[in-house]
N, C-alpha and C positions, 0 to 999 in steps of 0.2 A: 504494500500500500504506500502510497505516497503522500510525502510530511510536507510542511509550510515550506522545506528547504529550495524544493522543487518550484515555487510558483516565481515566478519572474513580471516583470513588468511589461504591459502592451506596447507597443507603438505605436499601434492608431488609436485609443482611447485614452493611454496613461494608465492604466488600472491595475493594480497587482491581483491580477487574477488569470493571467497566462502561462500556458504550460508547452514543454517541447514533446511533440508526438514524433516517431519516429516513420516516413512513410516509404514509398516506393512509387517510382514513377517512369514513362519510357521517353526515350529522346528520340526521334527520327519517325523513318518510315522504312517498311518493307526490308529490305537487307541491310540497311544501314541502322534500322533502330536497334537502342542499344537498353537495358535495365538499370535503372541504378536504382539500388536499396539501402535503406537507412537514412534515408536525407530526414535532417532536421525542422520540422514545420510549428512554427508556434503559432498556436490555438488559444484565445483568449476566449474566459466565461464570461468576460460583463457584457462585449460588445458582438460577441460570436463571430467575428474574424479568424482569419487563418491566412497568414502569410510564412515566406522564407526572406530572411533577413538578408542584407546586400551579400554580407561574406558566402554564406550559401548558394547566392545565385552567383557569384563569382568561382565558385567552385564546381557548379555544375556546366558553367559558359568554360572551364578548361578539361572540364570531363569530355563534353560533347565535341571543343577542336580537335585533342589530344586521344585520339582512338587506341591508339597504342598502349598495352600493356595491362588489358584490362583481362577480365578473368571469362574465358570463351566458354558459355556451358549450354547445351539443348534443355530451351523450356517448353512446356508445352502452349499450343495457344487457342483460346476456346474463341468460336464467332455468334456473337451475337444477330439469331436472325428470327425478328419477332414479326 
């Protein structure tokens, strides 16, 4: 469970009531997209926002140039056809 240590302050509201979730997201398309997991996304409870902070998205803008060296592994992929 998690303690008061965890709550961080928002940047859109000011509020100490934001927490880091940890998510998963994909970059590209077709043969070029790529997974990445664990990106840091802070979720705040007073204003119900959900952003990633500059450093993160400077992080993912050198993940996504920088293809190289990353960890090649077969996911599977489910299609949505409703």
């Amino acid at each position: 469970m998690s303690d008061d240590k965890d709550i961080i302050q928002c940047d859109i509201c000011g509020a100490y009531s934001a927490r880091i979730r940890r998510v998963n997201r994909t970059q590209g398309k077709g043969e070029d997209m790529i997974l990445v997991e664990n990106i840091p996304l802070v979720v705040c409870r007073s204003c119900g926002q959900s952003y990633f902070t500059a450093t993160t998205l400077r992080e993912l803008e050198r993940i996504r140039c920088t293809r190289d060296g990353h960890t090649i592994r077969p996911i599977s992929v489910a299609i949505f056809d409703a």
